[in-house]
TORDRENZA-860415 format. One record per residue (C-alpha): x negated, y, z negated. Coordinates in steps of 0.25 Angstrom, whole numbers. Example, Ala and Ser with C-alpha at 12.3 -4.5 7.8 and 13.67 -1.06 7.14 Angstrom:
east,north,up
-49,-18,-31 $
-55,-4,-29 $
//
This chain:
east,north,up
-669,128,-659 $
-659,115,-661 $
-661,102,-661 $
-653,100,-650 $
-658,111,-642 $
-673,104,-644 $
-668,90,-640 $
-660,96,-626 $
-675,104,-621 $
-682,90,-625 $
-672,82,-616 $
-675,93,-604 $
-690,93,-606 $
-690,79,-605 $
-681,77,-594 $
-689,87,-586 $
-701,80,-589 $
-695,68,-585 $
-691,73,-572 $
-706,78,-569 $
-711,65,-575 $
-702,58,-562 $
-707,68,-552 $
-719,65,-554 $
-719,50,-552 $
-709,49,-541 $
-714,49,-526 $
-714,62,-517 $
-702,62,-511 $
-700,67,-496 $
-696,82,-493 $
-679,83,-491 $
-674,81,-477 $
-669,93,-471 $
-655,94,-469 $
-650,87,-457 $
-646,92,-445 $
-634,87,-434 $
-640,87,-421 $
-633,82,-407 $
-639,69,-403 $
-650,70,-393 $
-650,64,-380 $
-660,51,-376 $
-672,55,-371 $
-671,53,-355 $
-676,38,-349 $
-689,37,-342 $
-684,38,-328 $
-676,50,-327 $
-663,51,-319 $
-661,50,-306 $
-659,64,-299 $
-647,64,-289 $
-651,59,-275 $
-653,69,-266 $
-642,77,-262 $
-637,75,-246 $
-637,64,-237 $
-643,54,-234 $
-650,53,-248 $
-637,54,-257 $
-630,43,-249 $
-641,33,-247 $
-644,35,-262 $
-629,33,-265 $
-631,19,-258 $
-642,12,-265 $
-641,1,-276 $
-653,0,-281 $
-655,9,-294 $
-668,5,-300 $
-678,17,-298 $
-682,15,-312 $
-682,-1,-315 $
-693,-6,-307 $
-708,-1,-310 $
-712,-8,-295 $
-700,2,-286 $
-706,15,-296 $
-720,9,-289 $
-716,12,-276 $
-707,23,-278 $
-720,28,-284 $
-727,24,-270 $
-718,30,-261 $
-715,44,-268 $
-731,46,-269 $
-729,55,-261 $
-716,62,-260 $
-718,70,-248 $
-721,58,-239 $
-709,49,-246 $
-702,62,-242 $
-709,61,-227 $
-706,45,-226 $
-691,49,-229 $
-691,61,-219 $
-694,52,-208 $
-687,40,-210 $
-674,48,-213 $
-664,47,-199 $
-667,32,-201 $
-663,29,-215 $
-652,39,-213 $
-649,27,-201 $
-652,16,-211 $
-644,22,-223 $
-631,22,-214 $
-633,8,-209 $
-636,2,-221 $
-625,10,-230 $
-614,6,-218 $
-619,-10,-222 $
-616,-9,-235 $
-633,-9,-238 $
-640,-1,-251 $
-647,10,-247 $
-661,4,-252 $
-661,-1,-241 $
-662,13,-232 $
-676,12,-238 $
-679,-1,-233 $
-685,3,-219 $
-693,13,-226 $
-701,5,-235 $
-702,-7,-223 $
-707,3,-211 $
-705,18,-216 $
-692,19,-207 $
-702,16,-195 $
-694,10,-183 $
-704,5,-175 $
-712,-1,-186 $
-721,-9,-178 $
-723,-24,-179 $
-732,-34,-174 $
-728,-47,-169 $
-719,-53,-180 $
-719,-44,-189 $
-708,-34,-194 $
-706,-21,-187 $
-697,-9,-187 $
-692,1,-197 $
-686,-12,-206 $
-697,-21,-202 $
-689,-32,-196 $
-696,-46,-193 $
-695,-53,-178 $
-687,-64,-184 $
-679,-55,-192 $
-674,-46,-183 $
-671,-57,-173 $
-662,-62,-182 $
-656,-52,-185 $
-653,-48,-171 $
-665,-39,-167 $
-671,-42,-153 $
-685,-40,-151 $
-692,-38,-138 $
-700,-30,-127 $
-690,-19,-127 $
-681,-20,-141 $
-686,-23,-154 $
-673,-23,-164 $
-683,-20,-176 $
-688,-6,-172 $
-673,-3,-168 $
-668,5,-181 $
-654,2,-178 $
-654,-14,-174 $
-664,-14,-186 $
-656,-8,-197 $
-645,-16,-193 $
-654,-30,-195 $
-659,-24,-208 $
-645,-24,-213 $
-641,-37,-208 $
-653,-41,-214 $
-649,-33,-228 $
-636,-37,-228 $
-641,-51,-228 $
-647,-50,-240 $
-640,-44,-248 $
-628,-55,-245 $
-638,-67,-248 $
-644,-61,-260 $
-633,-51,-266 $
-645,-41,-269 $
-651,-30,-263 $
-663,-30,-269 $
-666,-45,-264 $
-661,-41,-251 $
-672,-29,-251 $
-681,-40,-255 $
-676,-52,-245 $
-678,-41,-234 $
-691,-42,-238 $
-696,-55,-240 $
-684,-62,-235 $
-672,-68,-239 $
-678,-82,-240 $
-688,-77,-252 $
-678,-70,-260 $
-669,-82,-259 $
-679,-91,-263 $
-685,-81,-275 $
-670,-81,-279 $
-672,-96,-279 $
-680,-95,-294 $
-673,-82,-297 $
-658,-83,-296 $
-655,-69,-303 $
-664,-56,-296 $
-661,-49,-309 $
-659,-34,-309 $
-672,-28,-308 $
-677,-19,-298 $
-685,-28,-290 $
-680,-43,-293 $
-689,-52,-298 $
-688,-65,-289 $
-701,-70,-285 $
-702,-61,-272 $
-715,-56,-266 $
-721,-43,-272 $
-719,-39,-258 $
-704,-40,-258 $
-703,-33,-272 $
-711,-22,-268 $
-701,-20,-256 $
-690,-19,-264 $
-696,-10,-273 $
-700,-1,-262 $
-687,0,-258 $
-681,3,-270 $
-693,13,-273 $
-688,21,-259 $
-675,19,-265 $
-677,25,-279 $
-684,39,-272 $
-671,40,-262 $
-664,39,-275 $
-671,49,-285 $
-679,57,-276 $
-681,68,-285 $
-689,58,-295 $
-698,54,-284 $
-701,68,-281 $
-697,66,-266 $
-688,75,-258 $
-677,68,-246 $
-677,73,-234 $
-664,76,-229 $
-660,73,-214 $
-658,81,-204 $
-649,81,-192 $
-658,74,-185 $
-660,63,-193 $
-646,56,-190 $
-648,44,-183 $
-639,37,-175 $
-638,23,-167 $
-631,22,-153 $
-627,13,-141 $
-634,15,-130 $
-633,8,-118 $
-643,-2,-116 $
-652,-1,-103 $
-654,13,-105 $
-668,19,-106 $
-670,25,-119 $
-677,38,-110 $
-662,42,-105 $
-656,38,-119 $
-666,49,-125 $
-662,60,-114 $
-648,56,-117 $
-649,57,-130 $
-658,69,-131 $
-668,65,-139 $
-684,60,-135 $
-684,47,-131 $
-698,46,-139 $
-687,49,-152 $
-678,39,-147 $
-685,28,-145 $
-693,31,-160 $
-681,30,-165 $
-676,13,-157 $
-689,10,-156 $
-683,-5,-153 $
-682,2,-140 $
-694,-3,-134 $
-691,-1,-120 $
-687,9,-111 $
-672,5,-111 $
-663,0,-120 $
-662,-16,-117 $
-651,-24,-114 $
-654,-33,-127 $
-654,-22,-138 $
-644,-16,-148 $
-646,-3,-138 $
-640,7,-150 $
-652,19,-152 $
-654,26,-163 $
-654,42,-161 $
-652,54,-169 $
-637,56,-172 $
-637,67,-161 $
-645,62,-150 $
-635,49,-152 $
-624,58,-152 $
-631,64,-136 $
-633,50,-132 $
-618,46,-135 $
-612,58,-128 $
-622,56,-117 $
-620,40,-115 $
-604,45,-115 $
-607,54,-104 $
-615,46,-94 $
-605,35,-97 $
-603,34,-82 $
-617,32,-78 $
-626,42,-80 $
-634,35,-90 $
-637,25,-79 $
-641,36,-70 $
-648,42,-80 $
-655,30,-85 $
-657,26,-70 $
-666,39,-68 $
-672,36,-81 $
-676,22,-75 $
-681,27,-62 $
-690,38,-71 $
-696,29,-80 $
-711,23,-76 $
-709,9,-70 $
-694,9,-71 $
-695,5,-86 $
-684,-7,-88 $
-681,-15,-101 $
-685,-31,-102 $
-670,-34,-99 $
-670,-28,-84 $
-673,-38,-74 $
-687,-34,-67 $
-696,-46,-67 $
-707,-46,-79 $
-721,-40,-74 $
-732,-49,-76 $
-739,-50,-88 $
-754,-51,-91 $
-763,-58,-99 $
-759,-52,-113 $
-745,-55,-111 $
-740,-41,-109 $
-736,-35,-95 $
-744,-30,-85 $
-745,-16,-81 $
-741,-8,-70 $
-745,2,-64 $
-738,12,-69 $
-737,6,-84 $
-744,-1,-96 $
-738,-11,-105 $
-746,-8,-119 $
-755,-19,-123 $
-757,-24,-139 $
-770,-13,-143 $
-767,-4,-132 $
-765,11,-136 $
-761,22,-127 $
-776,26,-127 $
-781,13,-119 $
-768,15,-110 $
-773,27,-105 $
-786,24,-103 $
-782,12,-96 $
-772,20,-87 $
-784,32,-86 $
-771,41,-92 $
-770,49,-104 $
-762,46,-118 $
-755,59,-116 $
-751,52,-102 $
-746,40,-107 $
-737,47,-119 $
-731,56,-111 $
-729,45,-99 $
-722,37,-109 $
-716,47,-118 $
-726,42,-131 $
-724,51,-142 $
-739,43,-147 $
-747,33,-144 $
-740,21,-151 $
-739,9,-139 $
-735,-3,-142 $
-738,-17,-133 $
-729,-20,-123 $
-723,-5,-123 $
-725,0,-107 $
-731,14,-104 $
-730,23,-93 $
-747,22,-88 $
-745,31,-74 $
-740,46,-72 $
-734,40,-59 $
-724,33,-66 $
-722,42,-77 $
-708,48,-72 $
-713,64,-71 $
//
């Protein structure tokens, strides 16, 4: 073998070994990466609240969602409280909606006429359930938008023996829009005007005393009650469901033919016994529906407008058209001389009767002016009749009486 041959083998011995040698001493180096692959970018995962499903399809759903303002069913944890209150539930949200339908049908046009949000279609919901003749005691709010004395007397509402403007759904609405539009022209807001509806415009102008700017929160922060916060967010909770019903799990009801309501001028003096037969509905079902009406005519100082199904409105109409020349006043005149004790309203002129010791008229002999704890229980014992008696003497559909109202206590009177 050459010299040169011997020389080239050493270098290649020495350069492997020299190789190994570096191996050895180097750290262990990570496996290759695999071979990159091009892939379309994915989409972001979806948000916490996911989106809001369309609003259920007909009306009135779809145009009363159309009109609200307020979008926050996912900013405010004390609106997602009460929405988790109301839809505890679902079948009674759905029930509560089912009843109170024909008027906020009513309420919705009223309101979408001046020009008002639709939040505000739930507004008599969360104050009374829709509930017309929401009781009150002496001073304090009543009806189906839980109007004060004072305030409805301001705003135009006579109360009295035989009207009270608060249980009248139709001079009512019209107050609480007054009142509503109010509002929102002193404070630019509709959210303070939910909340001065509550507490008044007087707080909110003095909480906006030390805040000047409501910011942009769900429910502002301005140093109102708990109270007036919680409203709001009630209303908004009710609001939010409307709007995403199928989030909440609740089903709308839809309206039926029947639930059209409609107001109408009727003239005043008329007994609401021949305004029911003229307009073919039970008078029980018209007067649940004006309970302002305490009487049994329409007085002289009342708005006399009614508020009816749009078919029995549409009878009564066609019927007042057709006894233009004077028999409704025959008829009314029949209805008079049929009703027990001649039945007359506080602005005909028969003298007042005499009153007794617990400042309530006295009784005749042939009727019974219900006393504060009376029931129709102890009326009937008093009268030695039957509660049966009295409902169907007075056309009661139940037992509820309230002081002052005058019942039918003799068959001899009862126009058999």
């Amino acid at each position: 073998m050459s010299k040169q041959r011997t020389w080239v083998r050493v270098g290649v011995v020495l350069a492997v070994s020299a190789l190994l040698a570096a191996c050895a001493v180097e750290p262990h180096k990570p496996a290759p990466k695999p071979a990159t692959v091009i892939t379309h970018p994915q989409p972001p995962p979806p948000s916490v609240a996911p989106p809001a499903p369309a609003p259920a399809a007909g009306e009135p759903w779809a145009s009363l969602v159309a009109s609200f303002v307020m979008d926050d069913c996912n900013d405010s944890p004390l609106v997602h409280d009460k929405i988790r209150l109301y839809t505890r539930s679902p079948a009674h949200f759905e029930d509560m909606l089912r009843q109170a339908l024909p008027l906020m049908m009513y309420v919705q046009k009223r309101l979408a006429a001046s020009g008002i949000p639709g939040e505000f279609v739930m507004l008599p919901m969360l104050e009374s359930s829709y509930n017309i003749s929401e009781p009150s005691r002496r001073g304090d709010p009543a009806g189906m938008w839980q109007l004060m004395p004072h305030t409805a007397r301001r705003h135009g509402l006579a109360i009295n023996r035989n009207y009270d403007g608060r249980l009248d759904p139709v001079a009512s609405t019209g107050a609480a829009i007054a009142m509503l539009k109010a509002f929102d022209q002193q404070f630019g807001n509709w959210r303070l005007a939910d909340l001065a509806y509550n507490a008044g415009s007087g707080a909110v102008a003095d909480a906006l005393h030390s805040h000047k700017d409501p910011g942009d929160s769900a429910i502002p922060d301005i140093g109102l009650s708990a109270i007036s916060r919680k409203h709001l967010a009630k209303l908004m909770a009710l609001s939010c469901i409307i709007r995403e019903p199928q989030r909440f799990h609740v089903q709308l009801p839809q309206p039926t033919a029947t639930d059209r309501l409609q107001a109408i001028d009727v003239p005043k003096g008329l007994a609401l016994r021949t305004i029911a037969g003229m307009a073919d509905v039970p008078e029980s079902d018209l007067r649940a529906l004006n309970a302002g009406y305490r009487g049994s005519r329409i007085p002289a100082h009342s708005p006399g407008k009614l508020l009816l199904p749009a078919t029995a409105a549409k009878a009564l109409a066609e019927a007042l058209d057709a006894n233009a020349s004077g028999a409704v006043a025959q008829a009314d005149a029949h209805d008079r001389d049929a009703t027990p004790g001649g039945a007359r309203t506080a602005e005909e002129s028969d003298p007042p009767r005499a009153a007794d010791d617990s400042g309530t008229r006295a009784d005749t002999g042939h009727s019974h002016v219900v006393r504060k704890g009376e029931t129709l229980g102890s009326i009937a014992r008093r009268y030695h009749v039957t509660i049966g008696e009295l409902k169907r003497w007075n056309r009661l559909s139940g037992e509820d009486i309230r002081p002052g109202e005058e019942l039918r206590v003799d068959s001899t009177k009862a126009g058999h």
